[in-house]
N, C-alpha and C positions, 0 to 999 in steps of 0.2 A: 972753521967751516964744519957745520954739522950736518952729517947726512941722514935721512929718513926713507925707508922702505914703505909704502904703504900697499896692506894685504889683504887681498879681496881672492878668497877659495883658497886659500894657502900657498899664493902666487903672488909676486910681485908685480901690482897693479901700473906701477909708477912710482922713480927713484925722485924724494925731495929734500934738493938744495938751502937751508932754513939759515943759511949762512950762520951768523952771533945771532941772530933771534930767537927770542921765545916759540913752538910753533903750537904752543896754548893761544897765543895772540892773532898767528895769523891764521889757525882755522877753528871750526869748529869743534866741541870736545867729542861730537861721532865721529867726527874726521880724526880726531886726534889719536882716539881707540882704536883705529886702524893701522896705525904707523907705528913701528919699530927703529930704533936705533938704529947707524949702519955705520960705524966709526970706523971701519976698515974698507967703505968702498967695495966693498962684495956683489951688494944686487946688482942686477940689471932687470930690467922689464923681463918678466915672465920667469923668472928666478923663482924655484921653491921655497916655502918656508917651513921647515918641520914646527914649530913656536921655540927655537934656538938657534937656529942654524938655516945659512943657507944652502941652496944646492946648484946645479945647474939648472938652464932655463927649460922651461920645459914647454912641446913643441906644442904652436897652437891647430890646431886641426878645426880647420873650416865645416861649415856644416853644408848638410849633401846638396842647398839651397843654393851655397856660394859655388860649388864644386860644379851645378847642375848649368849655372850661369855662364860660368869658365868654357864648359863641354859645348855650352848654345855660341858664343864667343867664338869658340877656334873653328866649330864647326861651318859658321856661318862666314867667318876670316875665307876658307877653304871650297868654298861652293865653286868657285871659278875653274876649279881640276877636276869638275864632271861634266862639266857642258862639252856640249858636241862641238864649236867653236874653240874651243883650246887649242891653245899651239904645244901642249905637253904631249909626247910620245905615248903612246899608249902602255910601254915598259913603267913608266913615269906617274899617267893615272892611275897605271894600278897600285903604285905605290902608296898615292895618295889614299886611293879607295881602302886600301889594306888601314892606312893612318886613323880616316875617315871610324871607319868598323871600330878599329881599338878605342877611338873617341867616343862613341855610341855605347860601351860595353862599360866605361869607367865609374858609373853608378853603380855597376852589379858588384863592385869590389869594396866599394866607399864601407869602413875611412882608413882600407888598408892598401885604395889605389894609388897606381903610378900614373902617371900624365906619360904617354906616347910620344916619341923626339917626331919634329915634323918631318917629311921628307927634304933632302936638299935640292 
């Protein structure tokens, strides 16, 4: 079995299995110039590549697009804990509204924000 790294930004794009094949045969030779040996089983996806050595994976950070998406998401999950019809205690909405606020503020932090635990 032979394993291949292939490196896109000096990250591991995607680890391939080329078994006893050639993998001149089975891709392309731009494709090919992207892959690295990996006879030790090291990469995994998002693994660094120094052009020797691997490293650990390195974390991918969403852009403020997906993050902005996420905040429209929980937020909209969470509308039901301000209406006046709630059976939540008012102890409890505020809890949420506090959640609420911290979810509204998580852009002004991006891409060093934390995502807020929900209320239980």
């Amino acid at each position: 079995i032979m394993l291949y790294a292939r490196i896109v930004d000096n990250k591991v794009a995607e680890v391939i299995d080329a078994g006893d094949k050639d993998i001149n045969t089975m891709f392309t030779a731009e494709l090919v110039a992207t892959m690295v040996q990996d006879p030790d089983g090291e990469a995994v996806q998002q693994s660094g590549w120094d052009g020797s050595k691997f490293s650990a994976p390195v974390p991918i950070v969403p852009d403020i697009t997906e993050v902005r998406l996420k905040r429209w998401f929980l937020l909209n999950s969470s509308d039901w804990t301000q209406t006046n019809d709630s059976q939540l205690s008012e102890s409890k909405k505020t809890e949420w509204k506090v959640y609420r606020q911290a979810l509204r503020d998580v852009p002004a932090s991006y891409p060093d924000h934390t995502w807020p635990t929900e209320p239980s």
